[in-house]
Backbone as a ProteinNet text record, in pm:
[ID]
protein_1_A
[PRIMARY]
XXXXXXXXXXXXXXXXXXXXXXXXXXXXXXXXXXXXXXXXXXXXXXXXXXXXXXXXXXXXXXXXXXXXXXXXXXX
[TERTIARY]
5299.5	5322.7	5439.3	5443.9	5537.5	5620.3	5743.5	5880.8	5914.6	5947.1	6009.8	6176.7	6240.6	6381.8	6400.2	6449	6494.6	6594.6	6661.7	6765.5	6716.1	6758	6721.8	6832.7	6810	6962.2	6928.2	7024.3	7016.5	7004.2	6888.9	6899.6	6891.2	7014	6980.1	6852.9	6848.7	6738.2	6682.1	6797.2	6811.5	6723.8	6772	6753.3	6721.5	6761.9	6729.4	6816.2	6905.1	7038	7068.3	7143.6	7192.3	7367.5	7443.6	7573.8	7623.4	7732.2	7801.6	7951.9	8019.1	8155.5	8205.2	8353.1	8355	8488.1	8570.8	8697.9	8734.3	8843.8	8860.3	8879.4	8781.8	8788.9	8762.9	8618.7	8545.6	8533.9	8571.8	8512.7	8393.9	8317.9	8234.6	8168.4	8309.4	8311	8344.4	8381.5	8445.4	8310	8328.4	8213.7	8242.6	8073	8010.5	7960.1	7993.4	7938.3	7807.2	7722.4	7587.2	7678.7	7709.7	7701.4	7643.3	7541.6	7445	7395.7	7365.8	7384.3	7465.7	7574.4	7699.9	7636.9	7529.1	7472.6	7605.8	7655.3	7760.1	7712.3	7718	7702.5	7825.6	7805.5	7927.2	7866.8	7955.2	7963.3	7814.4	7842.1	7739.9	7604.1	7595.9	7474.7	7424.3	7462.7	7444.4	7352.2	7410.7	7400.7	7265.6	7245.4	7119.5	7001.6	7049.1	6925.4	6894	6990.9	6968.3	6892.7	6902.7	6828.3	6696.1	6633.5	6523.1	6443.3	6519.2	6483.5	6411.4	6497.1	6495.3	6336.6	6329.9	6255.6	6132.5	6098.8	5988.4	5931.8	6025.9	5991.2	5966.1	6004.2	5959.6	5779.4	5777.1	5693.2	5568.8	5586.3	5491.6	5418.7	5507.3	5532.3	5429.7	5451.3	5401.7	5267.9	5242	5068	5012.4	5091.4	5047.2	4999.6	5078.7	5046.6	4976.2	4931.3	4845.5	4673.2	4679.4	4554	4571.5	4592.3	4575.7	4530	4601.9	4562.2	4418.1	4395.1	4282.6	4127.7	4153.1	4114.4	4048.3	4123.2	4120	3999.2	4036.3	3955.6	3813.9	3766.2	3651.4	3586.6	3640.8	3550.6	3451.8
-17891.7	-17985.5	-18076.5	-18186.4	-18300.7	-18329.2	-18340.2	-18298.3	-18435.5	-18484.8	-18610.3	-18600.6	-18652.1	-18669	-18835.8	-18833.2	-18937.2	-18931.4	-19014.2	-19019.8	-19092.5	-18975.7	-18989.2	-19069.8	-19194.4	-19209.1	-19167.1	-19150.5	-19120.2	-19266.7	-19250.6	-19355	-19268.8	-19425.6	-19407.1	-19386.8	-19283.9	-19268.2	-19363.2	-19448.8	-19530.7	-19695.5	-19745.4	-19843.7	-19849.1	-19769.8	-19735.5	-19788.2	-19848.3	-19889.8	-19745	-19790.9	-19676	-19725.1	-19811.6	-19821.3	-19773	-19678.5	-19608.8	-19581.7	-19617	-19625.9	-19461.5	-19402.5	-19287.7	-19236.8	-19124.6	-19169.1	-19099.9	-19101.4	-19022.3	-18907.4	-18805.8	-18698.9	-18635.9	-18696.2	-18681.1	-18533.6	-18399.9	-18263.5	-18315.3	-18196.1	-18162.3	-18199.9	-18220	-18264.4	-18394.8	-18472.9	-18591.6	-18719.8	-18787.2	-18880.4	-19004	-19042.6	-19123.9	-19201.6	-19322.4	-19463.6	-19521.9	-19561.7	-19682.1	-19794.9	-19838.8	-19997	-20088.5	-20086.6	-20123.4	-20150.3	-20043.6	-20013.5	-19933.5	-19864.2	-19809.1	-19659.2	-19654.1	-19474.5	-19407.1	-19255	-19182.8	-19028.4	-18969.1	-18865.9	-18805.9	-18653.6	-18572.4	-18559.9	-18585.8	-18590.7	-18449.1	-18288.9	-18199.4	-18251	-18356.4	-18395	-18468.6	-18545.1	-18684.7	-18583.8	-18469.9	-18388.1	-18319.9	-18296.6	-18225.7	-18311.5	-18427	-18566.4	-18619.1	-18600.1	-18639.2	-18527.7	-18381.6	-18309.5	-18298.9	-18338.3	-18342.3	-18496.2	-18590	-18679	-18656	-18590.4	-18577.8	-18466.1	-18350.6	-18250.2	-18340.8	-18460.5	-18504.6	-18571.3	-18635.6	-18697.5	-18653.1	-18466.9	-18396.7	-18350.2	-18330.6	-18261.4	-18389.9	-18511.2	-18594.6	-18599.3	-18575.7	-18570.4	-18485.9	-18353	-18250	-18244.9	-18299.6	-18336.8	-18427.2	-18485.3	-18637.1	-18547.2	-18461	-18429.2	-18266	-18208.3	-18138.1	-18195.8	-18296.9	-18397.8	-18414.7	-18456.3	-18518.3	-18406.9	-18304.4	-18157.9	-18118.7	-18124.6	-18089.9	-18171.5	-18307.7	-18394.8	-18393.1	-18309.1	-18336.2	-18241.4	-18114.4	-17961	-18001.5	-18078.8	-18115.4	-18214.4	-18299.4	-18397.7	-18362.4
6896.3	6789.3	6828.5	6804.3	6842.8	6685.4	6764.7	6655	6649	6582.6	6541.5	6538	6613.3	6552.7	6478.3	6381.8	6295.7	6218.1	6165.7	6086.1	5948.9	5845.1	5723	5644.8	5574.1	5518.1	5363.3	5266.6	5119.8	5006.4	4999.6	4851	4729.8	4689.5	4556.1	4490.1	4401.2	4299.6	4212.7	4179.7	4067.1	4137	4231.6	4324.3	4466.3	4502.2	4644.5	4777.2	4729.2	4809	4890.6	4989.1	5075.3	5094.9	5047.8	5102	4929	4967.2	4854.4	4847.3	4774.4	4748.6	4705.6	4795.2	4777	4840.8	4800.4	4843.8	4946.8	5041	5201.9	5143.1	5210.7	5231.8	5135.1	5037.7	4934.2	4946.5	4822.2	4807.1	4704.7	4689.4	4654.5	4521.4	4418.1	4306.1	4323.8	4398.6	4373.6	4363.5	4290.4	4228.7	4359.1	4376.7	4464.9	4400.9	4428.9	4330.1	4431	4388.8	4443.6	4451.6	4560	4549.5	4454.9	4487.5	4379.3	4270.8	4199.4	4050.2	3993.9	4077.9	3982.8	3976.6	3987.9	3981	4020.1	3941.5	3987.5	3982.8	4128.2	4122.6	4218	4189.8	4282.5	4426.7	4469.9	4640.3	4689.2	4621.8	4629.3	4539.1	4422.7	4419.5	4504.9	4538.5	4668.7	4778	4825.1	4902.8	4902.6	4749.8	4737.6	4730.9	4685.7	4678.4	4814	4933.3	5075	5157.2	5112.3	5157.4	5075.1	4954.6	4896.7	4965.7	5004.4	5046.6	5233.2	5284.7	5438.7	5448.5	5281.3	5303.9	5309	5228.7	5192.9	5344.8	5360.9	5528.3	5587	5629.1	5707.7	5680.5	5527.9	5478.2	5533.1	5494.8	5542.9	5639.1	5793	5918.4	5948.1	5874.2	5930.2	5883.6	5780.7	5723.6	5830.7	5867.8	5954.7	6118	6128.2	6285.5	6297	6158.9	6104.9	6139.9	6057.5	6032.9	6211.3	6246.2	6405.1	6452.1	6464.5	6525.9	6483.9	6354.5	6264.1	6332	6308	6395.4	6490.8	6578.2	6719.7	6749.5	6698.6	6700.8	6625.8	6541.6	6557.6	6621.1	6684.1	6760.1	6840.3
[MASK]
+++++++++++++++++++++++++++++++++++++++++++++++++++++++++++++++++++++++++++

């Protein structure tokens, strides 16, 4: 199976912007602004929305080179 490396960036939920205002050496609790539309979440939500985001891309990926495999075995 062929692995993809890529870089996932985090959008906003709200808009989908990716540049976000946030302060040095942001913990866990500390609030992350959208550029954008002002959306505010804590630095550990941001966190969990970039890994639900990255899971989906993977999850795609892997349907995508499933089907190819699938594909292939009946021709």
């Amino acid at each position: 199976m062929l692995v993809k490396n890529q870089e996932v960036t985090i959008q906003c939920p709200d808009c989908g912007h990716t540049k976000f205002e946030m302060p040095d050496n942001a913990q866990d609790d500390d609030l992350i602004t959208c550029n954008n539309c002002g959306l505010q979440k804590t630095k550990s939500e941001w966190g969990e929305l970039g890994i639900e985001q990255a899971t989906k891309v993977a999850s795609n990926q892997a349907v995508e080179e499933a089907r190819k495999i699938l594909g292939d075995s009946f021709k």
